[in-house]
N, C-alpha and C positions, 0 to 999 in steps of 0.2 A: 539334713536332707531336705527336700526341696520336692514338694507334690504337687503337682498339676491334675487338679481333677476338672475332666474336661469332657464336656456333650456341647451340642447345638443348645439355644435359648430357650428356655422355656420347656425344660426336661426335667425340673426335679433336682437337679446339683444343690441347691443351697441344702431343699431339706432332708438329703441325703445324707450330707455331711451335719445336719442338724442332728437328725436321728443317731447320725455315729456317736456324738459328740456327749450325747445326752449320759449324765452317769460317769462321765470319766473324768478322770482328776488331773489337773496340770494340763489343762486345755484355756486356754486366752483368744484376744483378739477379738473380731466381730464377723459376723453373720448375717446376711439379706433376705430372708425370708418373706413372707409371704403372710397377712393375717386371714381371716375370713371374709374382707371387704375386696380382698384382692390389693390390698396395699404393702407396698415395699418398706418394712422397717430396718432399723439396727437393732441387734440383739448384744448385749455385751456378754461375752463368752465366758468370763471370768465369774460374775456376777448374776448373771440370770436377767438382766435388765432390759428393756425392751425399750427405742427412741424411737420418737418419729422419724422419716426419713425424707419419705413424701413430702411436697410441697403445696398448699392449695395457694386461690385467687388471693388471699388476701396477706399471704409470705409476702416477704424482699430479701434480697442477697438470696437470690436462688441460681440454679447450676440446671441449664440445657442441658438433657442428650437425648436424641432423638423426639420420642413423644413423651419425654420424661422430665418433671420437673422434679426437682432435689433441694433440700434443705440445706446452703453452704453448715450452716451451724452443725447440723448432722453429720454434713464429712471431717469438721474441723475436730466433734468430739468421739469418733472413730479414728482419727489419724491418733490423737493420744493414746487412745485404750491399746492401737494396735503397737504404736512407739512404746510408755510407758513398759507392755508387754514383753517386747524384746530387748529394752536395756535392763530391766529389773531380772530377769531370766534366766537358765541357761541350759533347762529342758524342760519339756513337755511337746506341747504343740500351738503353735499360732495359727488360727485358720485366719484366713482374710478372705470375703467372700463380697468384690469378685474385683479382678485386674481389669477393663476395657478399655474401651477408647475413649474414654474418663482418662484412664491413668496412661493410657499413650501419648494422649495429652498433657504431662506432666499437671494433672491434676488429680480431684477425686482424693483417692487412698494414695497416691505415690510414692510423696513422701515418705511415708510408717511404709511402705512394701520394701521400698530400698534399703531402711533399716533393718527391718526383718530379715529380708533375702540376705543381707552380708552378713548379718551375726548367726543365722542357719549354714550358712558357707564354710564357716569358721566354727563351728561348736558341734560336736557328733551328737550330741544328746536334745537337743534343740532342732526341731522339725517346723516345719510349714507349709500347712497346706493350704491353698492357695486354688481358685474355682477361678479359672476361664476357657471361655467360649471356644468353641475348634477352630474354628475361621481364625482366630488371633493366637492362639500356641506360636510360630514364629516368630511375629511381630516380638508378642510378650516375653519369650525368652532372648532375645537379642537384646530388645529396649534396656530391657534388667541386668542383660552379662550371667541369666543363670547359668551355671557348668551342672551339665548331666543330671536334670531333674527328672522325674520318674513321673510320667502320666498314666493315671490310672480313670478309670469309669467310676459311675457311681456301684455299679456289682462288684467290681473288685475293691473297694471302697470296708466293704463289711469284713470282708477278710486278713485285713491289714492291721496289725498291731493288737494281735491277740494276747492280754494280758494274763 
């Protein structure tokens, strides 16, 4: 199954699904939260590991969006955790946070998302949830070809997959 947890920017989604995540077993992929500076990192979900994500002046091979500058290296060792994640697999959950217009882009996370999205397509016990933005839910499920993924909030978020 295939989760869309979706708000407007800057709502709380990553550390929503942060907060769910915390404590549970058979949870992979990565994570975009937020530290205390107000910087965008990756967290590996598997691991507990925290990368840079952010870019400063004195990066190269960085990745535009909008007012955002990104660490290619960053997305290149997230597309792994999140790939690795879905071919070694075949339940738990992959969060991948987040789908934009990065990955409409056929860049960003894209790659590892289309892996992910088709072997969740194919395996019942194997879930993904997967954090984008409302303005892009159409976009993002056409681009992808998901069939019938289920969008949920971050309140309905807590209620899901009571163990």
């Amino acid at each position: 199954m295939i989760y869309i947890l979706t708000d407007d920017i800057e709502t709380g989604k990553s550390q929503a699904l942060l907060s769910w995540a915390i404590g549970r077993e058979a949870v992979y992929g990565v994570l975009s939260p937020r530290n205390n500076l107000d910087q965008r990192y990756f967290l590996d979900m598997s691991t507990s590991v925290p990368f840079r994500m952010e870019a400063n002046g004195e990066d190269e091979d960085i990745i535009l969006v909008g007012r955002y500058k990104f660490l290619q290296s960053a997305f290149d060792k997230a597309n792994d955790i999140i790939k690795n994640s879905a071919e070694n697999t075949g339940s738990g959950f992959i969060l991948i946070d987040e789908i934009g217009k990065l990955e409409l882009r056929s860049e960003g996370l894209h790659v590892s998302a289309l892996i992910a999205f088709r072997k969740a397509m194919h395996h019942q016990e194997l879930h993904v949830i997967v954090i984008v933005r409302t303005s892009l839910i159409n976009e993002v499920i056409e681009k992808y070809k998901i069939i019938n993924p289920k969008l949920i909030t971050r309140d309905q978020l807590s209620s899901l997959f009571i163990e």
